[in-house]
PQR file with spaces between the fields and no chain letter, atoms N, CA, C, O and H, PARSE charges and radii, in Angstrom:
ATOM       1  N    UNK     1      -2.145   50.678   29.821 -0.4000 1.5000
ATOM       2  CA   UNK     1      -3.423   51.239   29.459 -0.0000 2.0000
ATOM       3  C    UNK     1      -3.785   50.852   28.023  0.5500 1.7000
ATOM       4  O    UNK     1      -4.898   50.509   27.624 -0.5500 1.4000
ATOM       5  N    UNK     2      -2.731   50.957   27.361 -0.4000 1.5000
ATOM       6  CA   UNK     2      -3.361   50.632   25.658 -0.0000 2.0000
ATOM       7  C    UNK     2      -3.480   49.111   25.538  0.5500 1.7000
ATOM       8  O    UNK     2      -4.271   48.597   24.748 -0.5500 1.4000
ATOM       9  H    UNK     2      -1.827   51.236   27.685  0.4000 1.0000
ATOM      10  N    UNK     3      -2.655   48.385   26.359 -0.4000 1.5000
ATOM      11  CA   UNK     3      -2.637   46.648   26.226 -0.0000 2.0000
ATOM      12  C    UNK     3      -3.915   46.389   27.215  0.5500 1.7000
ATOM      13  O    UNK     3      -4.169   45.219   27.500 -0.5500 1.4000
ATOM      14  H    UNK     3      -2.012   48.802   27.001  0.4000 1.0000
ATOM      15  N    UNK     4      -4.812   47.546   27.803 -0.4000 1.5000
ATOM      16  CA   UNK     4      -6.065   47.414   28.104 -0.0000 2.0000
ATOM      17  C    UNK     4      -7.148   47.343   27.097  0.5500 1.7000
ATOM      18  O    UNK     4      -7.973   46.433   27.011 -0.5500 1.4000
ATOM      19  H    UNK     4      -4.606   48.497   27.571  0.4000 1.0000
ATOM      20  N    UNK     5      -7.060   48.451   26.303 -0.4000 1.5000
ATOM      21  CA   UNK     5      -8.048   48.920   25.321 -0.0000 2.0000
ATOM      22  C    UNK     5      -7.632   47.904   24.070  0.5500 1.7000
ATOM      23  O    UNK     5      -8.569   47.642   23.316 -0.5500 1.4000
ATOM      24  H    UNK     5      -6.390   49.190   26.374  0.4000 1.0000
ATOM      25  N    UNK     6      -6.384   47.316   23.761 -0.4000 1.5000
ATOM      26  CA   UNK     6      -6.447   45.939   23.126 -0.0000 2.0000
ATOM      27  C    UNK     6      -7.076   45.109   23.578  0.5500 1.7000
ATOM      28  O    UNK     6      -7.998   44.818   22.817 -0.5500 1.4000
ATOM      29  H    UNK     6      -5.623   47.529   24.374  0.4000 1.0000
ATOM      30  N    UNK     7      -7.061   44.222   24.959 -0.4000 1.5000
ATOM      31  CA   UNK     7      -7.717   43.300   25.544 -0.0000 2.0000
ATOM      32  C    UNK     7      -9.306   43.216   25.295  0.5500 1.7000
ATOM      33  O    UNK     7      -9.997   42.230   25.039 -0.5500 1.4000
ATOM      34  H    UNK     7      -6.312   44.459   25.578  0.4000 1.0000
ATOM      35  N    UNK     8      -9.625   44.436   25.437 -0.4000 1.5000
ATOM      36  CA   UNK     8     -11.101   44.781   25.223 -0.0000 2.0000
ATOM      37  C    UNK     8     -11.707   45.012   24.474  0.5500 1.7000
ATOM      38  O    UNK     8     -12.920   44.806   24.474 -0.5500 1.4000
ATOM      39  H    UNK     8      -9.064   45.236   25.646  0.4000 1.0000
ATOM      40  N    UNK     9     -10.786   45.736   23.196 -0.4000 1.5000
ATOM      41  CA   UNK     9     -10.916   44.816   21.947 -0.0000 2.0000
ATOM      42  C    UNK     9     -11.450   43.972   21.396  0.5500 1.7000
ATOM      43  O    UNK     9     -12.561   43.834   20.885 -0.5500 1.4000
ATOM      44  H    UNK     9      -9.800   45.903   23.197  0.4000 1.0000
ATOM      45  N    UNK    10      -9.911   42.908   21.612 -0.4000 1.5000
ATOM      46  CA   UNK    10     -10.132   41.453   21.099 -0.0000 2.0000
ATOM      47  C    UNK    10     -11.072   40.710   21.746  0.5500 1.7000
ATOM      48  O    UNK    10     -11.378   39.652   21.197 -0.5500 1.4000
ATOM      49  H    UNK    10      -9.008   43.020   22.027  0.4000 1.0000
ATOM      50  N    UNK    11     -11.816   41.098   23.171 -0.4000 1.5000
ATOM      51  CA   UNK    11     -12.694   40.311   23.406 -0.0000 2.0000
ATOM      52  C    UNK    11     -14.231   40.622   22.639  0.5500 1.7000
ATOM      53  O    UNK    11     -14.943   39.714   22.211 -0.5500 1.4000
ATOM      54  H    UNK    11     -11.567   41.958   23.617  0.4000 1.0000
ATOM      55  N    UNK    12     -14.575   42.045   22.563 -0.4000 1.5000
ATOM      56  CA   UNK    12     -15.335   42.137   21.914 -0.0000 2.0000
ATOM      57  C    UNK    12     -15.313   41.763   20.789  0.5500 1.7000
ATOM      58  O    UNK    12     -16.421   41.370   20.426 -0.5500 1.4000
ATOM      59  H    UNK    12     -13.997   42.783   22.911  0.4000 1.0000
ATOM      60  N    UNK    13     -14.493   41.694   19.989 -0.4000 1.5000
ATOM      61  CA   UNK    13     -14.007   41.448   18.660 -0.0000 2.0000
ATOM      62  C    UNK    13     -15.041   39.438   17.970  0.5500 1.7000
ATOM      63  O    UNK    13     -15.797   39.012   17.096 -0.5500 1.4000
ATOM      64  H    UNK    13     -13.592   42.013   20.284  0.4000 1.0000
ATOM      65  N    UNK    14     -14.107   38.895   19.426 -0.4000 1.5000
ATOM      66  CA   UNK    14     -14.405   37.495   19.540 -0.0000 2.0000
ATOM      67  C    UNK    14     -15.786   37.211   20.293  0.5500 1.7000
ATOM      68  O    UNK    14     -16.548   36.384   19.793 -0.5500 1.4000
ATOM      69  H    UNK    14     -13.493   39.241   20.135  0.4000 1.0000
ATOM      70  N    UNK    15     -16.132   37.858   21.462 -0.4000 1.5000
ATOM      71  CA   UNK    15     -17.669   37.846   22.145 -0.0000 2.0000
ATOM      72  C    UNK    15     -19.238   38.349   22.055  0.5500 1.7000
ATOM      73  O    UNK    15     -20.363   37.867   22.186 -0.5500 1.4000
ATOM      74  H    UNK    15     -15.512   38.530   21.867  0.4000 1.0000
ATOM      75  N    UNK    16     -18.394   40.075   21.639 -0.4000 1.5000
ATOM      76  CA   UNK    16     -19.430   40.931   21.748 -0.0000 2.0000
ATOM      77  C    UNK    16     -20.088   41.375   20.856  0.5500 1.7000
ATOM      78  O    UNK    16     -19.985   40.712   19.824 -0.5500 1.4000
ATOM      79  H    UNK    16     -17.479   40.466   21.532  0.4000 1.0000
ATOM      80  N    UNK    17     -20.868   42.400   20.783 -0.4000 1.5000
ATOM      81  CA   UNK    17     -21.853   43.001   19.835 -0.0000 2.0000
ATOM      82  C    UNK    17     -20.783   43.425   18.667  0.5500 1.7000
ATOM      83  O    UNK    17     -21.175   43.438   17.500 -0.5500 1.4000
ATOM      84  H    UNK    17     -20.952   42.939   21.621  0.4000 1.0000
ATOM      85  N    UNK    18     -19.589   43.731   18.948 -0.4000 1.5000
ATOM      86  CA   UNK    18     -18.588   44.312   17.887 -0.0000 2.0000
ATOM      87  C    UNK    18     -18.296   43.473   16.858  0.5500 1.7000
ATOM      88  O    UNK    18     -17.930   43.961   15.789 -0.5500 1.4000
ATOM      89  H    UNK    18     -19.271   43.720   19.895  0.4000 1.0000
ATOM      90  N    UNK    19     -18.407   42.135   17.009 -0.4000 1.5000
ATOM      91  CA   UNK    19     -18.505   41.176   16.133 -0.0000 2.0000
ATOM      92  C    UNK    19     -19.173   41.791   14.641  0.5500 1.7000
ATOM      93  O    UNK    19     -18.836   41.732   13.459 -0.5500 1.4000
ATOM      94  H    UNK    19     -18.704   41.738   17.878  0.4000 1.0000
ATOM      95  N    UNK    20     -20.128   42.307   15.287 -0.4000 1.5000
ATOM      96  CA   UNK    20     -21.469   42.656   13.971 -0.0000 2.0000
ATOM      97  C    UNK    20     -20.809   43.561   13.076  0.5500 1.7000
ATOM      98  O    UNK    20     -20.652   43.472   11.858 -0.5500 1.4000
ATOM      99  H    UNK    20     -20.401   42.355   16.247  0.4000 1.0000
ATOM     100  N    UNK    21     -20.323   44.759   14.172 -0.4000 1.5000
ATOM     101  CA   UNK    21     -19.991   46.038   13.461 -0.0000 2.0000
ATOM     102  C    UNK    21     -18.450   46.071   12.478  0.5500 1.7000
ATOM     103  O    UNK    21     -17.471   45.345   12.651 -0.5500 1.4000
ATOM     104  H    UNK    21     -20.451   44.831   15.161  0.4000 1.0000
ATOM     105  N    UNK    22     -18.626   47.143   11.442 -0.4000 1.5000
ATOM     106  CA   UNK    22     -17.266   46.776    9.971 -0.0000 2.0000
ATOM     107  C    UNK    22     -15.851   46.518   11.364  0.5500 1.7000
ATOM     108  O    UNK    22     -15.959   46.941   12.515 -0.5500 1.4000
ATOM     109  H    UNK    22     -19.421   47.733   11.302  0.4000 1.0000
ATOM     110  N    UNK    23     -14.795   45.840   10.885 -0.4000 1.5000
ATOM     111  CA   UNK    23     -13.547   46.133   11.430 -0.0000 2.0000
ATOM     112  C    UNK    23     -12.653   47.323   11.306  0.5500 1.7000
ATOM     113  O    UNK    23     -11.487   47.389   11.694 -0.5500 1.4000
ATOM     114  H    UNK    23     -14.707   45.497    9.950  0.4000 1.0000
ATOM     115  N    UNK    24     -13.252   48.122   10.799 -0.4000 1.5000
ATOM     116  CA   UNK    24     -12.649   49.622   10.448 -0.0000 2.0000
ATOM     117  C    UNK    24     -13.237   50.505   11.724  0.5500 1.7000
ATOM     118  O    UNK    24     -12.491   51.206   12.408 -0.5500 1.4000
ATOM     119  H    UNK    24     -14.199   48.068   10.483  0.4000 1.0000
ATOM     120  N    UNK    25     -14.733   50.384   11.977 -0.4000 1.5000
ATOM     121  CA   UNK    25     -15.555   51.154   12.608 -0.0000 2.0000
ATOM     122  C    UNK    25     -14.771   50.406   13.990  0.5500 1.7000
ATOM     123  O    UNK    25     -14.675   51.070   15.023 -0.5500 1.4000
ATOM     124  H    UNK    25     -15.339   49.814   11.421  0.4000 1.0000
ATOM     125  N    UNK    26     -14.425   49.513   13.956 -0.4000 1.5000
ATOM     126  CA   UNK    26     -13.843   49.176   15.336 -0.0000 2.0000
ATOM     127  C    UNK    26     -12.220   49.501   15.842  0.5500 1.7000
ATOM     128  O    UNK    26     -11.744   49.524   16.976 -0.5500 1.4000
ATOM     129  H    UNK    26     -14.502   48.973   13.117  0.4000 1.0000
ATOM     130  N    UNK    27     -11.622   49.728   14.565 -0.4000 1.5000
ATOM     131  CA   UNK    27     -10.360   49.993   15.016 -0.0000 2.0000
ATOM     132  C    UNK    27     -10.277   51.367   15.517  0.5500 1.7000
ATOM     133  O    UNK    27      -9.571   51.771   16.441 -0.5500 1.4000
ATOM     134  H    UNK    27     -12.009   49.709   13.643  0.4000 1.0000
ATOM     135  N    UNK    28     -11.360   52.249   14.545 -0.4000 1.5000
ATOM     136  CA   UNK    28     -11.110   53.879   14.697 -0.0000 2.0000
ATOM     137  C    UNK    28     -12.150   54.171   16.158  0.5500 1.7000
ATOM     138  O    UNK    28     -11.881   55.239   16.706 -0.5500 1.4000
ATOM     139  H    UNK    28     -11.934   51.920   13.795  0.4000 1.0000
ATOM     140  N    UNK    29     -13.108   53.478   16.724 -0.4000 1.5000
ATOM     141  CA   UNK    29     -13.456   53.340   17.743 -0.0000 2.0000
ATOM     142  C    UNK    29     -12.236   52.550   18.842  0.5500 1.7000
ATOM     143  O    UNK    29     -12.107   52.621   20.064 -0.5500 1.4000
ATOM     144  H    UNK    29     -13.327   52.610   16.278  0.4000 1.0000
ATOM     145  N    UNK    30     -11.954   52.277   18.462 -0.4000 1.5000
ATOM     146  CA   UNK    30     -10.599   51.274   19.945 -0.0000 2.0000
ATOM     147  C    UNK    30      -9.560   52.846   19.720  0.5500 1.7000
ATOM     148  O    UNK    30      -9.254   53.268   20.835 -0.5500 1.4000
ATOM     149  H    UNK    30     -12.058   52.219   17.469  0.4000 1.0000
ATOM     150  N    UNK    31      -9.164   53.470   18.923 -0.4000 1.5000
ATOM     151  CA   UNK    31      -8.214   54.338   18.774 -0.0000 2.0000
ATOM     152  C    UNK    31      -8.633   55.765   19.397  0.5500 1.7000
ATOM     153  O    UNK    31      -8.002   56.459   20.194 -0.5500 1.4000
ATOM     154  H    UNK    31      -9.413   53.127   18.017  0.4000 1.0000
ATOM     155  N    UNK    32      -9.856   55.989   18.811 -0.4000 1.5000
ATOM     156  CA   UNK    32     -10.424   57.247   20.065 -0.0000 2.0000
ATOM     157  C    UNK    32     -10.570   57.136   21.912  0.5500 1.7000
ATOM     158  O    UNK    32     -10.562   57.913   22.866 -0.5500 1.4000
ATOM     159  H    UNK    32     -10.368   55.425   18.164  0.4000 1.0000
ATOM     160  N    UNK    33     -10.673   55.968   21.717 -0.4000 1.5000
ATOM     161  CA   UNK    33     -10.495   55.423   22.990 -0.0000 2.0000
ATOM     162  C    UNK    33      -9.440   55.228   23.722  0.5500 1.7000
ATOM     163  O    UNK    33      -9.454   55.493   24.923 -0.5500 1.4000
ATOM     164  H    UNK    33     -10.680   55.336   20.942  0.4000 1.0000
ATOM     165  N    UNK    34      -8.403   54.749   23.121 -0.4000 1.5000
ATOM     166  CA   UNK    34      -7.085   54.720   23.226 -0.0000 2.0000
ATOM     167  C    UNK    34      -6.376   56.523   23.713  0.5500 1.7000
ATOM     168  O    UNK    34      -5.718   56.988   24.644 -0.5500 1.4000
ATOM     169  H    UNK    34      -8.391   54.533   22.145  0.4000 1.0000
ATOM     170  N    UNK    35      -6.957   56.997   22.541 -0.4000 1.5000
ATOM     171  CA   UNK    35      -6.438   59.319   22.455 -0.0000 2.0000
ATOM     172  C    UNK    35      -6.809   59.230   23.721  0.5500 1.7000
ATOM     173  O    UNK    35      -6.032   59.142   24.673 -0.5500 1.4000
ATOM     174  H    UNK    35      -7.492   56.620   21.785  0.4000 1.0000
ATOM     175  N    UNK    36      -8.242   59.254   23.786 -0.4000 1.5000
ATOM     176  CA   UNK    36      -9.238   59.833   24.935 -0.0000 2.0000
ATOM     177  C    UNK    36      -8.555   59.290   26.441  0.5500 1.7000
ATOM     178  O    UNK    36      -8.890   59.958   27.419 -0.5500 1.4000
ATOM     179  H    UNK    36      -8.873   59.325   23.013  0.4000 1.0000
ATOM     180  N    UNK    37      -7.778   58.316   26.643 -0.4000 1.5000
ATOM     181  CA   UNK    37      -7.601   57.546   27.946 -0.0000 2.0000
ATOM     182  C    UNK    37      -6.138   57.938   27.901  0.5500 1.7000
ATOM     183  O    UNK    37      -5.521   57.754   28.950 -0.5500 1.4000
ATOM     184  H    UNK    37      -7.506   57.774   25.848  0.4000 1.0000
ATOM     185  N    UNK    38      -5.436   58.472   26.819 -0.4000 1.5000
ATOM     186  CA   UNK    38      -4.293   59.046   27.269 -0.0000 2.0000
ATOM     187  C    UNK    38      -4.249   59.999   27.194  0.5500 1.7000
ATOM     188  O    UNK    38      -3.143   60.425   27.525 -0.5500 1.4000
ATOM     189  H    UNK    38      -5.937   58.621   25.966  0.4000 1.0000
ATOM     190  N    UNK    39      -5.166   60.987   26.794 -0.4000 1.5000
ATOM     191  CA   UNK    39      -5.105   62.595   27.424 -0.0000 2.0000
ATOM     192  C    UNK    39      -5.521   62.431   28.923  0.5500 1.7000
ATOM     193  O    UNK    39      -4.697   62.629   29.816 -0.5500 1.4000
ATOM     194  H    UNK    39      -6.065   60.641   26.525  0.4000 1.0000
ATOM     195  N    UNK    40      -6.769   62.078   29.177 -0.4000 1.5000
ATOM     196  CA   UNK    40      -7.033   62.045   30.781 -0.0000 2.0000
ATOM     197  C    UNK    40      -6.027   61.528   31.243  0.5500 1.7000
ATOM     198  O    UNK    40      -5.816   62.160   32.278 -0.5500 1.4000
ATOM     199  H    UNK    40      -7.439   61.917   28.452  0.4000 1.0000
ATOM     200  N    UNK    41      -4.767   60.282   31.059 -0.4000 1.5000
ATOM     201  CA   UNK    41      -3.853   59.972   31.767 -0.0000 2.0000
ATOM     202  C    UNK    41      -2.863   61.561   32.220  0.5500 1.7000
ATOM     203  O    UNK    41      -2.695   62.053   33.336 -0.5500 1.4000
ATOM     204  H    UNK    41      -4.938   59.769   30.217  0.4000 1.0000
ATOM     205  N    UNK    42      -2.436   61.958   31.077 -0.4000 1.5000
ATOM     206  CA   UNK    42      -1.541   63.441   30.830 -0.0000 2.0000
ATOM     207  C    UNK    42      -2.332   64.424   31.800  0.5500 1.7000
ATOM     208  O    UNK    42      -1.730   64.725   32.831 -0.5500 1.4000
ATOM     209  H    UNK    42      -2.572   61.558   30.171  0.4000 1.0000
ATOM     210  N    UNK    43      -2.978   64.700   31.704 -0.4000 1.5000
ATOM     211  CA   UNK    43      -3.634   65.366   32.752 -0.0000 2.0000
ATOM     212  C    UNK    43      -3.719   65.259   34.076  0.5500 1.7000
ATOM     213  O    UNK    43      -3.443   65.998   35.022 -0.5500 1.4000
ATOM     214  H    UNK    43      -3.467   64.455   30.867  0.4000 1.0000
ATOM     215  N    UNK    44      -4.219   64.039   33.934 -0.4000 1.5000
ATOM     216  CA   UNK    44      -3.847   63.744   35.716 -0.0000 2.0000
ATOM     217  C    UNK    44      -2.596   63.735   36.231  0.5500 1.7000
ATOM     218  O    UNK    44      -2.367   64.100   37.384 -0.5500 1.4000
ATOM     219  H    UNK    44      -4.443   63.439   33.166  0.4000 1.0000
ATOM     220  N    UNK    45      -1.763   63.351   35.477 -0.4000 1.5000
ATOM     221  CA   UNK    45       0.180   63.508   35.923 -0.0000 2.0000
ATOM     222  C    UNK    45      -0.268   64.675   35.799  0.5500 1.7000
ATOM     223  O    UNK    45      -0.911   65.005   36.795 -0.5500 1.4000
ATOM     224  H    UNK    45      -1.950   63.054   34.541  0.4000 1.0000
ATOM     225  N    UNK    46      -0.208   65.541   34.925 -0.4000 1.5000
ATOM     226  CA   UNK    46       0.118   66.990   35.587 -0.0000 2.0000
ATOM     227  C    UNK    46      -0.260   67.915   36.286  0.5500 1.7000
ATOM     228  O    UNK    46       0.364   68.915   36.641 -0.5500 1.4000
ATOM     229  H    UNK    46       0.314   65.274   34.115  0.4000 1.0000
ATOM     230  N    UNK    47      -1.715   67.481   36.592 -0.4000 1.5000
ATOM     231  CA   UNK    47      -2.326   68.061   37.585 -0.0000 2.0000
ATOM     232  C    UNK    47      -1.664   67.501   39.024  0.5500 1.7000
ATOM     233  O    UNK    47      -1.487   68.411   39.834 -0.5500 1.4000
ATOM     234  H    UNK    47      -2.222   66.669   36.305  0.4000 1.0000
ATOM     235  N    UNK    48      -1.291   66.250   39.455 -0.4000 1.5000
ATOM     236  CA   UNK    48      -0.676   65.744   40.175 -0.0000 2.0000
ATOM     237  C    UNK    48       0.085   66.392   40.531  0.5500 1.7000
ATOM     238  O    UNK    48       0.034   66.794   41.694 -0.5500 1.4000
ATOM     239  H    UNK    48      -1.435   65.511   38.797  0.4000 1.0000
ATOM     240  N    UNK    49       1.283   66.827   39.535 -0.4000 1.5000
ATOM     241  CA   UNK    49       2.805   67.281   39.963 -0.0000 2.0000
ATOM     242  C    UNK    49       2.684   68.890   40.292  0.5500 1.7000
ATOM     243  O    UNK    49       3.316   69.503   41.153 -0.5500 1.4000
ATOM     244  H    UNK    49       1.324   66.500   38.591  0.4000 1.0000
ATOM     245  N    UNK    50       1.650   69.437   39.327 -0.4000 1.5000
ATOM     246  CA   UNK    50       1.243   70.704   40.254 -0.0000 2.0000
ATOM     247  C    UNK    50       0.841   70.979   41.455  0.5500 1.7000
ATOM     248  O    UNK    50       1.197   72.025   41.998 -0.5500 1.4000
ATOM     249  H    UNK    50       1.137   68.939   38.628  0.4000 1.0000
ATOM     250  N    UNK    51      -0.330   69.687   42.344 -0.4000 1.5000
ATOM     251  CA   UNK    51      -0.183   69.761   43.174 -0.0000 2.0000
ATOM     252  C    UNK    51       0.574   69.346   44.328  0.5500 1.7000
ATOM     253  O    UNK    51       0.272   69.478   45.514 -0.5500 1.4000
ATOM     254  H    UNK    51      -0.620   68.838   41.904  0.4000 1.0000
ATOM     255  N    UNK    52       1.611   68.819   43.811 -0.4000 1.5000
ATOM     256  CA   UNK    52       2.157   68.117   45.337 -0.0000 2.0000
ATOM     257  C    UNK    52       3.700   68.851   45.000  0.5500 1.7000
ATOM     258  O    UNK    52       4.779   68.273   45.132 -0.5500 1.4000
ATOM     259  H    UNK    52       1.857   68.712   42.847  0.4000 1.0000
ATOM     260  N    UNK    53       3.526   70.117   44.583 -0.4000 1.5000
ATOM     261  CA   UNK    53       4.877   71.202   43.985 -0.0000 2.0000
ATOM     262  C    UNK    53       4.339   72.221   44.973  0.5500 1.7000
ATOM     263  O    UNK    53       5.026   73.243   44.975 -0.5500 1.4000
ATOM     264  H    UNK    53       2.650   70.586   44.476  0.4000 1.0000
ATOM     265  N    UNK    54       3.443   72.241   45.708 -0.4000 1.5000
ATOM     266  CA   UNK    54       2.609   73.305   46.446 -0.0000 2.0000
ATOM     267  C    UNK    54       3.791   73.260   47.944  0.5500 1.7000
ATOM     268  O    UNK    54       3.580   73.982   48.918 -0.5500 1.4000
ATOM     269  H    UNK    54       2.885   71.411   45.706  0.4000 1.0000
């Protein structure tokens, strides 16, 4: 998942509109993104294991 939100990144980095924007505003944007996609990961495992504990 995070060698996702790298990939997508560096392509924006090299392709996209992110080009424009500071490299700071992009790291701390790739990093909320990064939190944000591994809490919903944590969650879903544990909502998972709660349900199939039924």
């Amino acid at each position: 998942m995070l060698f996702l939100v790298a990939a997508l990144m560096l392509l924006g980095v090299v392709l996209g509109t992110v080009a424009h924007a500071p490299l700071t505003f992009t790291a701390v944007a790739a990093v909320v993104i990064a939190v944000w996609l591994g809490i919903f990961a944590l969650r879903e495992r544990h909502a998972r294991r709660r349900t199939s504990a039924h």
